[in-house]
C-alpha positions in Angstrom: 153.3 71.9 136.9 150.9 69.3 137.7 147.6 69.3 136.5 144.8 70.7 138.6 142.6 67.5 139.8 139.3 67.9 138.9 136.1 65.5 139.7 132.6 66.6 137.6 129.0 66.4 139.2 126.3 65.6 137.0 128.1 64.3 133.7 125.3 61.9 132.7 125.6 59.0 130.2 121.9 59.5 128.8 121.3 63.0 130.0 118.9 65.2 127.2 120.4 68.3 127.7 124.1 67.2 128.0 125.8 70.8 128.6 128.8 68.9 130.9 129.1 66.7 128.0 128.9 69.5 125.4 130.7 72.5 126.9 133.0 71.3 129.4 134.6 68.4 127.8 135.7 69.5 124.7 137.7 71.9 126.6 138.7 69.6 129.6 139.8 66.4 126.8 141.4 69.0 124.7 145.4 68.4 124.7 145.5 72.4 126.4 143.0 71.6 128.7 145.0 67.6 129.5 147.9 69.8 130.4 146.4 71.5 133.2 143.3 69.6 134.2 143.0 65.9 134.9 139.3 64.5 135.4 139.6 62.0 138.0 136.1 61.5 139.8 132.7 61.8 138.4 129.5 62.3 141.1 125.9 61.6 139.8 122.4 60.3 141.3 124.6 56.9 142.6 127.8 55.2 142.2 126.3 53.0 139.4 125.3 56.3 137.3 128.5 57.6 137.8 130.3 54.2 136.8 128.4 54.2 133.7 129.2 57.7 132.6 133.0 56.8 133.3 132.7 54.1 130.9 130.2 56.3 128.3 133.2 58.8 128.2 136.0 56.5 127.9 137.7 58.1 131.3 140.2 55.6 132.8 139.6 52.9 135.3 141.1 54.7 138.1 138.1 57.2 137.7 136.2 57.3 141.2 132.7 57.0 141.0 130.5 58.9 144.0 126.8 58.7 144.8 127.3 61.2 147.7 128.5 64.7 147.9 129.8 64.2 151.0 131.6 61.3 150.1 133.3 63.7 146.9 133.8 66.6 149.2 136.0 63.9 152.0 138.1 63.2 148.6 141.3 64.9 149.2 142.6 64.1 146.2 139.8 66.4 144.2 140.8 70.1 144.3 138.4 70.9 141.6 134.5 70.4 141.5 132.4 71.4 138.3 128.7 71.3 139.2 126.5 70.4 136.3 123.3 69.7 137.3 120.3 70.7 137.3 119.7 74.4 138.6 117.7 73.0 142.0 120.4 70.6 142.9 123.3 72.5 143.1 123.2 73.4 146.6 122.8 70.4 147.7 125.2 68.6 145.8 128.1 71.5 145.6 127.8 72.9 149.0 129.5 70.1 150.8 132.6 70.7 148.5 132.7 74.2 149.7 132.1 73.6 153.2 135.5 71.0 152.7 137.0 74.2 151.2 137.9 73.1 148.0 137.3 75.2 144.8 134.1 74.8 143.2 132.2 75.6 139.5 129.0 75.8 139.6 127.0 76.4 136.1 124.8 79.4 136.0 122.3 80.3 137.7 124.4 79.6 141.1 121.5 78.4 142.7 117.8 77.9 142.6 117.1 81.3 144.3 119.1 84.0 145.9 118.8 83.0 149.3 120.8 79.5 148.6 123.0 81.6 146.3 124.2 83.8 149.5 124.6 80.4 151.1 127.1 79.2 148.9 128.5 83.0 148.5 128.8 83.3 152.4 130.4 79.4 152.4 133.1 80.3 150.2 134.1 83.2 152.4 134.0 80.7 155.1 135.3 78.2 154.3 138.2 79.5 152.0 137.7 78.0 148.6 137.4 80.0 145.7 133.8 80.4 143.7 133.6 80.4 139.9 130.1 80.4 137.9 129.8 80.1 134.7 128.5 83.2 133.9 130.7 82.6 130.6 129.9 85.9 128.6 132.0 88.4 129.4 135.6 86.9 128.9 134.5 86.3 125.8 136.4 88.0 122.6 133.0 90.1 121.4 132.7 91.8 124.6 136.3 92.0 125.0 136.4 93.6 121.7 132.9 96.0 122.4 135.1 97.3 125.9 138.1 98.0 123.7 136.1 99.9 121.1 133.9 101.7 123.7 137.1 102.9 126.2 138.8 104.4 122.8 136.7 106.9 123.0 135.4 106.1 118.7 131.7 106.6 120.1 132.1 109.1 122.9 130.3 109.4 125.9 127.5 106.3 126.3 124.1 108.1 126.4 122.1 104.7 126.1 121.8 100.9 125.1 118.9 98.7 123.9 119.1 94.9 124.0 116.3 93.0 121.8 116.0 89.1 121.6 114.0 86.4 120.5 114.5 82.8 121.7 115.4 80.9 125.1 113.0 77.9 123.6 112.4 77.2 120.0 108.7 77.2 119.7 106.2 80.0 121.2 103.7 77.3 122.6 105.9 74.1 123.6 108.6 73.4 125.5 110.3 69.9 124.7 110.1 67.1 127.4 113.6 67.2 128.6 113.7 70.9 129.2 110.0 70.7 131.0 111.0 72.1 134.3 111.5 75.9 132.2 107.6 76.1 133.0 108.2 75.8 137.2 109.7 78.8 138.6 110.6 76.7 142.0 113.1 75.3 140.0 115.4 78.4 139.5 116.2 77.4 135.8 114.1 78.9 133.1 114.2 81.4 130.2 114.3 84.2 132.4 117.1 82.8 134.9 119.4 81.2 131.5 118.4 82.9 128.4 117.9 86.1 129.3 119.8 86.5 132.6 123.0 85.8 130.6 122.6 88.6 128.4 121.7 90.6 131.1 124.7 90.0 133.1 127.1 90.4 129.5 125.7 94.0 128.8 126.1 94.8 132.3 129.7 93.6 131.8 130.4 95.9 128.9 128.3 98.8 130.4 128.4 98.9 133.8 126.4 97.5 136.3 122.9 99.0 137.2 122.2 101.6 139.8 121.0 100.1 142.7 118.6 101.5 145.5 115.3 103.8 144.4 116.8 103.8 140.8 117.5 99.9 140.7 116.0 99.3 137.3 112.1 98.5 136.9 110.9 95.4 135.1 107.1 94.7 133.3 107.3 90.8 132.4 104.0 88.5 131.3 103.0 85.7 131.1 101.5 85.2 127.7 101.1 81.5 127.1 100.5 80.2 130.3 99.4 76.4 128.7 102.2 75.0 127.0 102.4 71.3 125.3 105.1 69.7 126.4 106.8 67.5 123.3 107.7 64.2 123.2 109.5 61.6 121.2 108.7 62.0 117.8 107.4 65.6 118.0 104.0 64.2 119.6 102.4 66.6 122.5 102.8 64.2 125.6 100.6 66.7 128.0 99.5 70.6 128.6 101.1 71.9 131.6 100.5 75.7 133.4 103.7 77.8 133.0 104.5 80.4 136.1 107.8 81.8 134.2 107.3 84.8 132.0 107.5 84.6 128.3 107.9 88.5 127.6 110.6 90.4 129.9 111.0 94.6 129.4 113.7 95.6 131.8 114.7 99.3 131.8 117.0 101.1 134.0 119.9 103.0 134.8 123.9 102.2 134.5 126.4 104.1 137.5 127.5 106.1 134.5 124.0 107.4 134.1 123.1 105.7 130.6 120.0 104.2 129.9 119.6 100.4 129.4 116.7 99.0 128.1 116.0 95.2 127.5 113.9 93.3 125.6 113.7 89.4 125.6 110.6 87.2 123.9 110.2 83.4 124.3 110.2 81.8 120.7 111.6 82.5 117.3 111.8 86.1 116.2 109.8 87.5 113.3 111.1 85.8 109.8 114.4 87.6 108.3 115.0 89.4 111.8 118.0 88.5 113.8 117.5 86.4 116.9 119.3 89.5 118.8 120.2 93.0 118.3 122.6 95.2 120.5 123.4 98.7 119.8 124.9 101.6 122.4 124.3 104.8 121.2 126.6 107.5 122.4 127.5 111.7 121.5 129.7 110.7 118.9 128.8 107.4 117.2 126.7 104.0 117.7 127.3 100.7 117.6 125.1 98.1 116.8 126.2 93.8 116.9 123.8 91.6 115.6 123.1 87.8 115.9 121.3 86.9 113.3 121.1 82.9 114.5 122.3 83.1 118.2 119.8 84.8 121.0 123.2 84.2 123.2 124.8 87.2 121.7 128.7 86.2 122.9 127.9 82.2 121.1 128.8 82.9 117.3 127.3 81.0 114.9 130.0 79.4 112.6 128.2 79.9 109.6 126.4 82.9 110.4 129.0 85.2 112.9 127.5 88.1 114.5 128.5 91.3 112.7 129.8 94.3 114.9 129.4 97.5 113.4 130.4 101.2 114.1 128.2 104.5 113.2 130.5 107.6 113.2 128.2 110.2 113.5 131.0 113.1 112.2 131.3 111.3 108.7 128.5 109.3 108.5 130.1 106.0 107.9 129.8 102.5 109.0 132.8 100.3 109.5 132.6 96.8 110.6 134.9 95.9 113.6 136.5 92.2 113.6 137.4 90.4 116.7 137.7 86.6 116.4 138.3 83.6 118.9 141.9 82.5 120.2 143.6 79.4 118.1 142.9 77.0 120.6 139.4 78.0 121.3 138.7 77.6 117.3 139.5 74.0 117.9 136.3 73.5 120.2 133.2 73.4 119.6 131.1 76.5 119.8 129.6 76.1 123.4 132.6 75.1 125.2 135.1 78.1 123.8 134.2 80.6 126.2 133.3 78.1 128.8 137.3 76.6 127.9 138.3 80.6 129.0 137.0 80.3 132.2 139.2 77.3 132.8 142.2 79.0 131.4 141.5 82.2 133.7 141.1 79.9 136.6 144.3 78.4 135.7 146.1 81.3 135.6 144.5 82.8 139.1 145.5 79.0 140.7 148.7 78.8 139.5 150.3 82.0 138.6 148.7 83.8 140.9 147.1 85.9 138.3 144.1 88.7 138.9 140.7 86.9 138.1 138.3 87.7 135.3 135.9 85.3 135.8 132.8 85.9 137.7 133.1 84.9 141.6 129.7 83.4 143.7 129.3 86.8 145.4 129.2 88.5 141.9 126.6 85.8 141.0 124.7 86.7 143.9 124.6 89.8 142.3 122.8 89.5 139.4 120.3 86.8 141.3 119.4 89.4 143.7 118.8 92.1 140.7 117.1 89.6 138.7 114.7 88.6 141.9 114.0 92.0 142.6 112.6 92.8 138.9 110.6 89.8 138.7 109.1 90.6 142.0 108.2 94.2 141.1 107.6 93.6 137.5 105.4 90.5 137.1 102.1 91.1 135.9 100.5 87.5 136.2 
């Protein structure tokens, strides 16, 4: 079969936080992902940005380069378009493609707020394309492996779940230059949006989602550093800038099965010789508890530090540890593009094969923005 044609918006040549670069290449260059994809247009701020990227990246001559979405979206070669920018551009740079009806990737969060999420939800339905997001988590193998464990019936009946984390930025009272914009909720793309909204959306996953209506769950986020430095070059403060994101989220509520989820996520390192995130789901007959000890992204491993899955069975009184590993030819990516490389095999399969999709749709992305909205509403104490 011929490989799907895909064009990329927002792979930069000297972009700081690189995640086209760093997640969806390694998958995309791959010789699995050659076989089914072929890269062959690139869309950033103007044609002459997206001509240097081609050349950064080694892509071919024959690589378009675009300055306009609309210009990408009237390409109709392109059948593909990953959306890599930056969380308040991707309406305005994706939503063009969708209108043209052609299948779209947008990084999570979909959009900068759940109104333009249902714009691009509603645009898909419109217009015919299909939606993914890179909600990337749950076709991982961890929560693959937690569902499989969990269904057996080796627990019982889930009574409850807690969710603790540390991280989102490495320091309590900085955030570094390039990621500056986490302090402006406008933007849509911040430690409560990325950090914790994709563990928030895995548990859900594994669990079930949340009730909705009068027992949609409650929130009580802070803001507890409001000045942050921000960090330059050299690891020199550059300026003090006021912070409107919170930097301590609770969230407590409760799944359609009737078990109690609690969440807890703190911006900045954990305490010293905790893990950076702990998961455990209690139910009548056992527990089990996954830990992170390096990764606050609880379905990104940690190469040299794994996270270690564990079963309680309450009856005996013993722990076993549960394996579950990557497939072969994620193991030959790097760590942040192996479940990101699923999603294109998943999309592959629905495309081509006509197979029943895993991965997470705009309208299930709208979703989680609209629950996420609705605690931060309710539960910000500022």
């Amino acid at each position: 079969m011929a490989p799907i044609k895909v064009a990329i918006i927002g792979l930069s040549a000297s972009a700081k936080t690189a995640w086209a670069s760093r997640a969806h290449l390694p998958y995309l260059f791959s010789p699995l992902g050659r076989s089914k994809f072929e890269v062959i247009a690139l869309l950033n701020s103007s044609t002459e940005a997206a001509r240097a990227a081609i050349k950064a990246y080694d892509l071919p001559p024959s690589t378009k380069a675009y300055g306009s979405a609309e210009d990408l979206a009237a390409d109709p070669e392109v059948e593909l378009v990953i959306t890599n920018t930056r969380v308040d551009k991707h309406i305005e740079t994706a939503l063009p493609s969708v209108i043209a009806g052609k299948d779209v990737y947008i990084e999570w969060p979909l959009a900068a707020n759940a109104a333009d999420a249902k714009k691009l939800a509603d645009a898909v339905k419109q217009h015919g394309g299909l939606g993914i997001v890179g909600l990337q988590g749950p076709l991982g193998p961890l929560p693959n492996k937690l569902r499989e464990v969990i269904s057996s019936g080796k627990i019982g009946k889930v009574l409850s779940s807690e969710f603790r984390a540390s991280g989102g930025i490495d320091a309590r009272d900085s955030v570094p230059a390039s990621l500056s914009y986490f302090t402006e909720r406008k933007v849509g793309g911040y430690v409560y949006t990325i950090g914790f909204a994709h563990q928030f959306d895995l548990v859900q996953s594994v669990l079930g989602d949340y009730k909705t209506g009068p027992d949609a769950p409650q929130g009580f986020l802070q803001i507890q550093r409001p000045q942050l430095k921000v960090i330059g070059e050299n690891n020199a403060a550059v300026e003090t800038v006021t912070s409107d994101v919170p930097d301590l989220i609770f969230a407590h509520g409760y799944v359609e099965s009737g078990a109690s989820v609690h969440f807890r996520f703190r911006v900045g390192p954990p305490f010293p010789s905790e893990p950076a995130s702990v998961w455990t789901i209690a139910g009548t007959k056992g527990e089990i508890r996954v830990v992170a000890q390096s990764s606050t992204f609880i379905h990104i491993w940690d190469v040299a530090d794994p996270q270690k899955f564990e079963v309680h069975d309450f009856e005996t009184n013993t722990l076993k540890e549960v394996e579950w590993d990557f497939e072969d030819w994620q193991k030959e990516l790097n760590i942040q593009a192996r479940n990101i490389g699923a999603i294109y095999e998943d999309y592959y399969e629905v495309k081509k094969n006509g197979k029943e999709r895993k991965f997470l749709s705009f309208d299930d992305a709208l979703k989680r923005h609209e629950q996420l909205e609705e605690i931060l509403a309710n539960g910000l104490k500022e």
